[in-house]
C-alpha positions as CSV (number, residue, x, y, z in Angstrom):
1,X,-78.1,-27.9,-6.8
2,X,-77.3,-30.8,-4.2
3,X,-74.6,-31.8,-7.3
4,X,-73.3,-28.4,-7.9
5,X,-72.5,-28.1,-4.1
6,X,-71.3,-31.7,-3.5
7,X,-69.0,-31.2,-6.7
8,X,-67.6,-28.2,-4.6
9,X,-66.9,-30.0,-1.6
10,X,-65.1,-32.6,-3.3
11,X,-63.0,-30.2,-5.2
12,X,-62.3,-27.8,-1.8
13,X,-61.5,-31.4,0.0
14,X,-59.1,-32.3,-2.9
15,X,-57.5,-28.8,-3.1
16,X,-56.9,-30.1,0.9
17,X,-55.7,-33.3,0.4
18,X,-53.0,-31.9,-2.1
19,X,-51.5,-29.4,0.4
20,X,-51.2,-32.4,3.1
21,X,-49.8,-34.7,0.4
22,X,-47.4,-32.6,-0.4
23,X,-45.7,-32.6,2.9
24,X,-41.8,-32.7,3.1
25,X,-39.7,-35.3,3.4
26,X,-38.5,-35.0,6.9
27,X,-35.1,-34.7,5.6
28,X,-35.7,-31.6,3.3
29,X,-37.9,-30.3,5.7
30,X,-35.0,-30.2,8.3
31,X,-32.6,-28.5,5.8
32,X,-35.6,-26.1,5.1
33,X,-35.5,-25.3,8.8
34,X,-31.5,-24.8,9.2
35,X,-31.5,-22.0,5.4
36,X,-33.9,-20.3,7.6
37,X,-32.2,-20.0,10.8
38,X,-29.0,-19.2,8.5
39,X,-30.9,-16.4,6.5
40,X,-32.0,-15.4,10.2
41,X,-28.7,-15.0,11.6
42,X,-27.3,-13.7,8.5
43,X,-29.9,-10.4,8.2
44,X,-29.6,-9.8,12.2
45,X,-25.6,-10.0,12.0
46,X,-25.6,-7.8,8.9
47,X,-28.2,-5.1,10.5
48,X,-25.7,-5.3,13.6
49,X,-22.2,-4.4,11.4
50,X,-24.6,-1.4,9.5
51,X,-25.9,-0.1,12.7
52,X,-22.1,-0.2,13.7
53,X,-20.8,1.7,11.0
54,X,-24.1,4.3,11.3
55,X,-23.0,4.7,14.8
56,X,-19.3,5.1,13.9
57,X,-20.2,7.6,11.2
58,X,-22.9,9.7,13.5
59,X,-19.8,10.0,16.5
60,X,-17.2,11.1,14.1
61,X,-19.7,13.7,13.3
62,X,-20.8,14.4,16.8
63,X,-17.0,14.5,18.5
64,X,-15.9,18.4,18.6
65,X,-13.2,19.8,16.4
66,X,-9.7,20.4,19.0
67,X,-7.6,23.0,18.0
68,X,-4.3,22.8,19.8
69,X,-3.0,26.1,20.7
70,X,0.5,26.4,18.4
71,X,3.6,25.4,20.7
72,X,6.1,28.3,21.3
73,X,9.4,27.5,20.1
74,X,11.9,27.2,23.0
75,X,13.3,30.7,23.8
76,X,17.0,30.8,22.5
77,X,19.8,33.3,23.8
78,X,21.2,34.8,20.8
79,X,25.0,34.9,23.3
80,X,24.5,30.7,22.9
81,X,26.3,28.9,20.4
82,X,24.8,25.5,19.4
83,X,27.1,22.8,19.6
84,X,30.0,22.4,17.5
85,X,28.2,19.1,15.6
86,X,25.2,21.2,14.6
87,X,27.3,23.4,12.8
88,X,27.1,22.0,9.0
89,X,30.0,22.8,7.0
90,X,30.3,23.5,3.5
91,X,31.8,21.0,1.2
92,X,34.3,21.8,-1.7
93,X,34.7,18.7,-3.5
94,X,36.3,18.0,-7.1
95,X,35.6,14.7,-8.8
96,X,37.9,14.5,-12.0
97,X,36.5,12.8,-14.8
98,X,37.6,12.0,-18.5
99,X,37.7,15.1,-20.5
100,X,34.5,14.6,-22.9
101,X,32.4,12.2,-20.2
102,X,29.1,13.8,-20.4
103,X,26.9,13.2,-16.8
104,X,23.6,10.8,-17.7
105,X,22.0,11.0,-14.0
106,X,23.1,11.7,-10.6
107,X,21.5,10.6,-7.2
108,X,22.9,10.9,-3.2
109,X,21.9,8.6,0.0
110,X,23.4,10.1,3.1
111,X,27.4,11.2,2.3
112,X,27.1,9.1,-1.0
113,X,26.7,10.3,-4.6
114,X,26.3,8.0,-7.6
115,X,27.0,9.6,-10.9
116,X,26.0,7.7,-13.9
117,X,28.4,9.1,-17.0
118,X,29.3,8.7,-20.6
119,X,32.5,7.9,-21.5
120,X,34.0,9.4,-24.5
121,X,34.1,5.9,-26.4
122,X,30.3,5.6,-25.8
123,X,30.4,3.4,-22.5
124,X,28.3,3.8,-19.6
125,X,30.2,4.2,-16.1
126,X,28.4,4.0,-12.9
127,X,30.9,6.2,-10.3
128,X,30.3,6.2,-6.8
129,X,31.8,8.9,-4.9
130,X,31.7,9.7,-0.6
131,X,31.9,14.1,-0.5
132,X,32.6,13.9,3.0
133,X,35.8,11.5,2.6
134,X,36.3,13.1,-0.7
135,X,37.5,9.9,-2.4
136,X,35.9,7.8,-4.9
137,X,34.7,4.2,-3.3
138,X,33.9,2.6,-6.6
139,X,33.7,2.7,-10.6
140,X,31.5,0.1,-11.9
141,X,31.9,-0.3,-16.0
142,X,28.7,-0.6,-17.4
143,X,28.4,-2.9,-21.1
144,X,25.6,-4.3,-22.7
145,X,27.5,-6.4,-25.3
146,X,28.6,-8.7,-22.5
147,X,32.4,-8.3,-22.6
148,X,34.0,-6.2,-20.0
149,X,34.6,-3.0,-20.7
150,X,37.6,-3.1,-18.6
151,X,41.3,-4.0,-20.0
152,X,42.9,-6.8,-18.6
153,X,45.3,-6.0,-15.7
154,X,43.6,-2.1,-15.5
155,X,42.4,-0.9,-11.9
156,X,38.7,0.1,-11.8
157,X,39.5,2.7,-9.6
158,X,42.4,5.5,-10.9
């Protein structure tokens, strides 16, 4: 019996002796210490910014819905005549083109139109044209062969 029990108490006193020799080098045992102060700061940094957007999220929620009453429009005199610049005039404009062009695509910025057209001998003209002016500020010859489409000593613009 006095074996069994001093058998025990030299394996409980080596099961001891192991955890103290296995001790850290001071140096890993430092780095040890600064993971868990940076895990530390990382969880309560990370609980902050979810509590923030929990909080965010719940006063959204909370905050009352405000209805603004509709604003009357301005009471106008029908005996008034708004100014002469308000006034929008019609606009009859005629842009001649080749008989036989066909009209690919069209597009307007402000008093500008671009008209992208057909030609009769198959090229592609890119005409841009000012309504209010009503004159044409550019024709722009389109070719995909690389040689002008354009005679030599011919205007762009008729």
């Amino acid at each position: 019996m006095q074996e069994i029990r001093h058998q025990q108490e030299d394996q409980g006193q080596c099961g001891r002796n192991d955890l103290q020799s296995h001790r850290l080098d001071p140096d890993v045992e430092r780095i040890r210490r600064k993971l868990v102060r940076l895990m530390a700061v990382s969880a309560v940094v990370t609980l902050l910014l979810v509590g923030a957007v929990l909080a965010a999220i719940i006063y959204k929620i909370m905050q009352p819905v405000s209805v603004r009453p509709p604003v009357a429009a301005p009471a106008v005199s029908h005996s008034e005549k708004p100014p002469a610049e308000t006034i929008l005039k019609p606009v009859n404009r005629e842009i001649m083109l080749v008989p036989g062009t066909h009209l690919l695509s069209q597009s307007i910025s402000g008093s500008l139109i671009s008209l992208e057209t057909l030609k009769p001998d198959d090229s592609i003209e890119l005409i841009i044209y000012d309504y209010t002016k009503g004159q044409i500020i550019a024709r722009l010859q389109i070719s995909a062969n690389g040689k002008s489409a354009l005679e030599p000593g011919k205007s762009p613009v008729e």
